[in-house]
N, C-alpha and C positions, 0 to 999 in steps of 0.2 A: 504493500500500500504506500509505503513512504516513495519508490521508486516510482510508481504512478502521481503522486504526488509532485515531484522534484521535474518528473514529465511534465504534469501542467504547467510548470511554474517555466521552464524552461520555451515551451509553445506560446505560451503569451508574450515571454520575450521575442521570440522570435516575429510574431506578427507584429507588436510594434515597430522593429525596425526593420520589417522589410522595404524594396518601394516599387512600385508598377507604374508604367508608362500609361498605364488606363486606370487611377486613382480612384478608388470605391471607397464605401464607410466601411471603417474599421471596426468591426463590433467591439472589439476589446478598446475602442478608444476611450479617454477618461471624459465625463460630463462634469457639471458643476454638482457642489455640495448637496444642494439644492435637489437633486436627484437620488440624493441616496436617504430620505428620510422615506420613514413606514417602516413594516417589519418584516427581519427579514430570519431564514432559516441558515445553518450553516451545514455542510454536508455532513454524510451520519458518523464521519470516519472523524471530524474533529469536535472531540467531548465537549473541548473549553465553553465551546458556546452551541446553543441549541437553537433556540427564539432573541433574536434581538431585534431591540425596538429605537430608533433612532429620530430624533424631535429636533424642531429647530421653532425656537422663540425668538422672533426679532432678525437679530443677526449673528445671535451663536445659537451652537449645537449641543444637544446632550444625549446621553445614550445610556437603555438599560439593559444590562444582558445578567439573570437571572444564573444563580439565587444570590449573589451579596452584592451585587453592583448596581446599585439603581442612581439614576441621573448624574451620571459621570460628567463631565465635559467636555468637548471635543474644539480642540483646537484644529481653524481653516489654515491649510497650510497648501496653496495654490488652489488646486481643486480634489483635495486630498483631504480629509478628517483626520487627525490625532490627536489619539489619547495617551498621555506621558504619565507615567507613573515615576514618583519620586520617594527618597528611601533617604531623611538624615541631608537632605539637601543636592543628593546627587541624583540623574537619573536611572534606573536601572531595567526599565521598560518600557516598549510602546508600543502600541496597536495602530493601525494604520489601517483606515480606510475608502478605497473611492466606486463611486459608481460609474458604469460601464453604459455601452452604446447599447447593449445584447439586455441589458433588461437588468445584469446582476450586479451582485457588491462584489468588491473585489478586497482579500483581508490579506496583512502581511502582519505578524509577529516579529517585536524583536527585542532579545535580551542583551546588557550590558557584559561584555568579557571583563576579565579582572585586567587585563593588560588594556584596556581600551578600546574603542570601538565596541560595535553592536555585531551578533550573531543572529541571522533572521531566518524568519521560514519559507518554504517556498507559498507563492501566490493561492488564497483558498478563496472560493468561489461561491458564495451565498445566492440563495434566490428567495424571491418573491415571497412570502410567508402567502396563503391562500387562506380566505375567510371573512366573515364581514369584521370590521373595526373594534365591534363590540366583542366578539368571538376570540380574537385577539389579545384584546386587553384584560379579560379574564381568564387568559390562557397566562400570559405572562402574570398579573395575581398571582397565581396558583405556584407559579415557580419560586414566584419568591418566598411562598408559603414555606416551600418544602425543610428549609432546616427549622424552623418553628415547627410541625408536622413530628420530624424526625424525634427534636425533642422533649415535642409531649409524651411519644411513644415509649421513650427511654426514662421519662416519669413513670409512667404508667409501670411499666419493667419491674422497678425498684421497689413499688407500693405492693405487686402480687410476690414480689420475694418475699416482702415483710412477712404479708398475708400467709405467703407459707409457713413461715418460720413461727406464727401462733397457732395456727392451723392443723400442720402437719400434712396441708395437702393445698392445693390451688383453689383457686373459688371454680365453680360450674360455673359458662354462659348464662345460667342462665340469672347468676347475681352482678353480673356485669350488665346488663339491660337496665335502660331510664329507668330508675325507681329501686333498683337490685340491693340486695344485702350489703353489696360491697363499698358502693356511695353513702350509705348512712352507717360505715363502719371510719373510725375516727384517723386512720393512715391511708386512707383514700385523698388522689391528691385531686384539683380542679382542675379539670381539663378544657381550654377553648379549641373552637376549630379554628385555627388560622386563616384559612379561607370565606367562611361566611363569618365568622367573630360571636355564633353562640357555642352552646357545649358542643364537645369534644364527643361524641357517643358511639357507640357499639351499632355500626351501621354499615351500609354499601358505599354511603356520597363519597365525593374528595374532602379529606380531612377529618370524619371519621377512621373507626378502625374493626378489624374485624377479630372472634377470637375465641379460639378451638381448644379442648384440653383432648387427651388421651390417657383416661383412666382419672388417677386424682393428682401422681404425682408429675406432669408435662404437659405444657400448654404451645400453643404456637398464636404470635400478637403480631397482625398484620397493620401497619398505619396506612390509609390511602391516599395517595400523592395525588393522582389523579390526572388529567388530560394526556394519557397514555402513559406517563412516569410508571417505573414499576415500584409495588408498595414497597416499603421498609417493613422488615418482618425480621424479629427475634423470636428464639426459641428458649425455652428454658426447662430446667427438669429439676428434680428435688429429690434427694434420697438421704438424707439428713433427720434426726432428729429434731425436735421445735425447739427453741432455745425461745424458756420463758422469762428470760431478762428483756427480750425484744417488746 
């Protein structure tokens, strides 16, 4: 993949500089700033970014790519978006982006060497995100939900250990349900959904969670990320004694 990669990166080069005695539009030419705002998708082979959403107020630009990055800043630099990341005063990062003739973004990463200068990636190719506006904007929500999500999940984790450890077994689903034994037991912790912002509950939606035992002592606790993310799911088992200091 990285070979195919270092391919594209290498072919884009090439079209820019080549030149024909019969000059056509260049799809890989660069457009203004101005063109690279809305949301866009990154291809499935590069993690860092999934859904990115790119806004322009006025005459600068911001950009949020999910889950810890929202409304970053993006500095115009010709017809080119960067975003510099700084460390202590120096820089040690920057993302670079511009929009193309062909419809797409066009990304380059690059990190600071300890000798100087930048080490960058080859050229990665974003398209269009597909969906209405709204659909979008609560898709990107949800992203950023996810380590909030995560960490309710890994609450929730720590309270059915306890629960084991006076127990001598796990609760059944069926004291995890609105209303269950396990909510009006006093090391029950609160849970919100980060997505829609009421309870946290034993459900299907994004931001609930779902959750199975086998037998008394092993359960499995799924948290739902949602808009295709795959859950967050621990497992846990108990073969322990109760320790009634707990």
């Amino acid at each position: 993949m990285r070979r195919l990669a270092v391919g594209i990166g290498v072919l884009v080069l090439g079209l820019t500089g080549c030149a024909s005695s019969t000059p056509s539009p260049n799809p890989t030419a660069t457009l203004p700033p101005s063109d690279a705002v809305g949301y866009w998708r990154s291809p499935a082979t590069l993690h860092t970014f999934q859904l990115v959403y790119i806004r322009q107020i006025q005459d600068r630009y911001f950009m949020w790519t999910p889950p810890s990055s929202p409304h970053a800043p993006l500095v115009v630099e010709g017809n080119r978006l960067v975003r510099h990341r700084d460390r202590h005063g120096s820089e040690i990062e920057r993302e670079t982006f511009w929009a193309r003739r062909d419809g797409t973004l066009a990304f380059i990463g690059s990190l600071a060497k300890e000798g100087g200068g930048f080490a960058t990636t080859p050229v990665w190719v974003f398209t269009r995100a597909k969906g209405s506006r709204e659909q979008l904007a609560a898709e990107l929500r949800g992203r950023f939900a996810e380590p909030t999500i995560d960490r309710q999940a890994d609450r929730l984790v720590k309270a059915l250990a306890l629960w084991a450890n006076r127990h001598d077994s796990f609760p059944p689903r069926s004291a995890l349900l609105p209303g269950g034994a396990f909510w009006s037991w006093r090391g029950a912790p609160h849970l919100t959904n980060a997505i829609t912002g009421g309870p946290m509950v034993l459900g299907s939606g994004a931001g609930n969670f779902d959750y199975t035992t086998t037998g008394r002592r092993s359960y499995t606790l799924s948290a739902h990320r949602g808009y295709g993310q795959p859950d967050y799911t621990q497992s846990g088992g108990w073969s322990q004694t109760p320790n009634p200091s707990l």
